[in-house]
C-alpha positions as CSV (number, residue, x, y, z in Angstrom):
1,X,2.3,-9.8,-10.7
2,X,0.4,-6.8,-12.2
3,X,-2.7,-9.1,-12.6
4,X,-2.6,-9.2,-9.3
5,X,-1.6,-6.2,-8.1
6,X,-4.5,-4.6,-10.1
7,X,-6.8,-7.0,-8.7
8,X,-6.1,-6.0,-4.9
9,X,-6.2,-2.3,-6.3
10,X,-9.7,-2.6,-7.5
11,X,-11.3,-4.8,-4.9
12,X,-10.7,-3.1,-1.9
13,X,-10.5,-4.6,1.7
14,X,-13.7,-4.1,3.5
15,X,-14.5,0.3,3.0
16,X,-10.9,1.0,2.8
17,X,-9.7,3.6,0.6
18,X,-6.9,2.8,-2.0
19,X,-3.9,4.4,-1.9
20,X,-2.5,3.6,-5.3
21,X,-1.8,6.9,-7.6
22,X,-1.5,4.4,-11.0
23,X,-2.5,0.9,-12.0
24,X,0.3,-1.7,-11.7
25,X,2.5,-2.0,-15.0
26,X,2.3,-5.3,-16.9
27,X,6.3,-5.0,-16.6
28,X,8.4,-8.3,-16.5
29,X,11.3,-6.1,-15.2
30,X,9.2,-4.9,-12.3
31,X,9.8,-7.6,-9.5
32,X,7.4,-5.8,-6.9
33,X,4.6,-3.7,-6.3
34,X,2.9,-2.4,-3.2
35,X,-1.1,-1.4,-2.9
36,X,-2.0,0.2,0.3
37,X,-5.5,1.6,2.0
38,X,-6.6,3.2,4.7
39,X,-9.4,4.0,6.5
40,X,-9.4,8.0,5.7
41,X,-8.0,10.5,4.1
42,X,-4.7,11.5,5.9
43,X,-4.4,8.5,7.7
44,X,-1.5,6.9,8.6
45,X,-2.7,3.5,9.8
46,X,-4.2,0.6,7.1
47,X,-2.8,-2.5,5.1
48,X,-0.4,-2.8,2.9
49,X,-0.1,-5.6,0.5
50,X,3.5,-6.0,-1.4
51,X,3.0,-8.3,-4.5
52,X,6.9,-10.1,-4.9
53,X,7.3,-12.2,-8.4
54,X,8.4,-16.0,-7.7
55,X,9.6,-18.5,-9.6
56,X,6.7,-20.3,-8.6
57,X,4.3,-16.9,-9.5
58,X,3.4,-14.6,-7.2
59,X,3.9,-14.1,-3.4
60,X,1.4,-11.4,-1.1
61,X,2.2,-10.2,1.9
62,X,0.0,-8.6,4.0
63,X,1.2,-5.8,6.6
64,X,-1.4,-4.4,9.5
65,X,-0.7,-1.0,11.1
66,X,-3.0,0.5,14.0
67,X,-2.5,3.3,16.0
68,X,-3.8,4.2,19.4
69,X,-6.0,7.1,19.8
70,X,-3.2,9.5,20.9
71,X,-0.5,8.3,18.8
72,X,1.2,11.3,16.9
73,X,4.0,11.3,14.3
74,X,6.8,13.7,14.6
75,X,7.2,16.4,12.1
76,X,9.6,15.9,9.2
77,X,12.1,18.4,8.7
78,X,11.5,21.1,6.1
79,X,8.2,21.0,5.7
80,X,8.2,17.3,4.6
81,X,5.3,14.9,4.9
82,X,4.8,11.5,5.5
83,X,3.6,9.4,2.4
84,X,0.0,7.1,2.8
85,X,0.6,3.6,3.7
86,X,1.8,1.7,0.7
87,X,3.4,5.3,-1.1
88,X,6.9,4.0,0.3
């Protein structure tokens, strides 16, 4: 799963920007791991791919976002701000 993982990390999809803070760990007690990108700094559109262990190995899943030109997101309470796609 980390193989993996780190693979989508360092080849990037098309000129997207990774999101990852930290390589994947080579964990057999980690069951998941998500690597995200985006298109900018700040955005909060991009893919997301969550790496799942298997029995049969590893499953990706692929998740799209877009947003319209005059989409907003709401404010978070207390100052709080949203995490990059793929940060949780």
């Amino acid at each position: 799963m980390s193989e993996t993982g780190n693979w989508l990390q360092a080849n990037p999809t098309g000129d997207l920007i990774s999101t990852a803070v930290a390589p994947v760990p080579d964990d057999p007690m980690i069951q998941s791991a998500r690597v995200g990108y985006i298109p900018a700094e700040g955005a909060q559109e991009g893919i997301v791919y969550t790496i799942e262990r298997i029995s049969e190995g590893v499953a990706v899943r692929a998740e799209v976002a877009a947003q319209t030109d005059d989409a907003s997101c709401p404010a978070l309470p207390d100052g709080g701000e949203y995490g990059a796609p793929g940060q949780g």
